[in-house]
N, C-alpha and C positions, 0 to 999 in steps of 0.2 A: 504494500500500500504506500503510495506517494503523500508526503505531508503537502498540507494546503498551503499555495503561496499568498502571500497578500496581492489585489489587482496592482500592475504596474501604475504608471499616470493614464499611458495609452489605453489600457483596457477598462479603464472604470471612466472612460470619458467615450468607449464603441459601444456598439451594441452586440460584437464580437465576443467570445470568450474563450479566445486562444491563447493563451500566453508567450508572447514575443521574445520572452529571456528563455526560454527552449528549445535549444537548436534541434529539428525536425531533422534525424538521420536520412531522411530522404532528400532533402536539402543538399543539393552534392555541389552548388558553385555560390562565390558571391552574388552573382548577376540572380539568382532563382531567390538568395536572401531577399538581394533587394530587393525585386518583386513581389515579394510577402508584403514585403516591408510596405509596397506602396499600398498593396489590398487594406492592409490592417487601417491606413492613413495617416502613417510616420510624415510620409512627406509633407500632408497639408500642416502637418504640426507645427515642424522643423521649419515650413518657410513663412508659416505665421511668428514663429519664435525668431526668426531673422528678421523682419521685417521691423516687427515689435523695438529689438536692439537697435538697431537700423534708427529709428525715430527715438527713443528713447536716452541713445547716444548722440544724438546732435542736438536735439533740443536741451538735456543736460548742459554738454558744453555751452551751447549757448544760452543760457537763458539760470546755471546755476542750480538746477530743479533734482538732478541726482539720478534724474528719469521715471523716479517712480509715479510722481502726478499721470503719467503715460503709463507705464506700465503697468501700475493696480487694476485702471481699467480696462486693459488691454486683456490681460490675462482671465479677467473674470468674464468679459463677454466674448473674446476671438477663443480663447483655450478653455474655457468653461471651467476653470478653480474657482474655490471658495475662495471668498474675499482676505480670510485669516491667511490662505495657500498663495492667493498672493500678493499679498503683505509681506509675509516672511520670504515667498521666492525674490521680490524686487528688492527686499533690505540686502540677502549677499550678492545678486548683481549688481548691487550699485557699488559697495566693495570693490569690484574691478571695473567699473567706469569712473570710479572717486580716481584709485590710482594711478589712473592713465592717465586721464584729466590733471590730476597733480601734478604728476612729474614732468608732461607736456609746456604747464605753464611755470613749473619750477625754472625746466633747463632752456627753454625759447621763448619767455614770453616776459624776462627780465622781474622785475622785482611786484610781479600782481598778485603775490602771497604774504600777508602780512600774519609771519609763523607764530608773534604774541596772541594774534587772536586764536588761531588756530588750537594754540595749544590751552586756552580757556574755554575757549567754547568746546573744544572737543573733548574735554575732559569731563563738564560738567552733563553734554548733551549722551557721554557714552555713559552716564550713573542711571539718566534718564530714560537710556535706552532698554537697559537692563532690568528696569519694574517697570516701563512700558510693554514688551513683551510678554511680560506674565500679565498685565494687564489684557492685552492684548489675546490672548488664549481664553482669557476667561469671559470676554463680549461677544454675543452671536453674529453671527455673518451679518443680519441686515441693518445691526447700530452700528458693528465697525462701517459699512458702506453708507449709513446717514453720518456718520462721523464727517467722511474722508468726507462726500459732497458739499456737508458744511461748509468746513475745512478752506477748498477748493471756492466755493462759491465767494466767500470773508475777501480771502486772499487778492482771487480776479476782479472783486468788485472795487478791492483796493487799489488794486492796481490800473485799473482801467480811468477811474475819479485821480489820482494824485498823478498819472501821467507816469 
């Protein structure tokens, strides 16, 4: 008897119920994987998840946002996550659009980091982060997602009136 795997992301988001992390011995080339790979609809995933980064990564840079204002909704209407699922997935890709972004304007873009704030605010906002989080677990999907809209709506509206 085979123990029960939990559904991957891909199978609890099909109406499939094959499990993709199990290489099919009859599977004899890459090309046959892929193939699978497209039936199951890896690919529609992958290039919503590209696209997503895609916009989420420039708008970041530009505009300071970390990507997740884009991404939270991205992920909950194009990939079908819980609003908690992604919250938590955009917090560590923004981890590697922080760093890149960092160090791009560290080494080329002369002195537009000013590392005193950086190290106040990042200190105080990563305590905040850390009972945010478990906050964060403990709110249902449709207050965190009136949260963020709030949130979102405060900020734009601000931004729109003060120019």
């Amino acid at each position: 008897m085979q123990p029960t795997l939990t559904p991957t992301f891909f199978e609890s988001r099909s109406t499939r119920r094959v499990d993709p992390t199990r290489v099919d011995p009859t599977v004899n080339s890459w090309v046959e994987l892929l193939l699978r790979a497209i039936q199951l609809g890896f690919v529609k995933v992958i290039a919503i998840a590209i696209v997503i980064g895609l916009v989420a990564g420039l708008l970041g840079a530009l505009c300071g946002v970390g990507g997740g204002i884009v991404m939270v909704p991205a992920f909950v209407l194009a990939l079908g996550l819980k609003q908690q699922e992604a919250i938590a997935t955009s917090l560590a890709i923004i981890i590697v659009t922080s760093l890149v972004s960092t160090a791009n304007n560290a080494t080329k873009a002369g002195h537009l980091i000013d590392w005193k704030i950086v190290a106040m605010v990042g200190a105080a906002s990563a305590v905040a982060a850390w009972f945010g989080t478990d906050l964060m677990r403990s709110l249902s999907n449709p207050t965190l997602t009136r949260i963020f809209g709030v949130v979102m709506v405060l900020f734009g509206a601000r931004m729109l009136i003060k120019g």
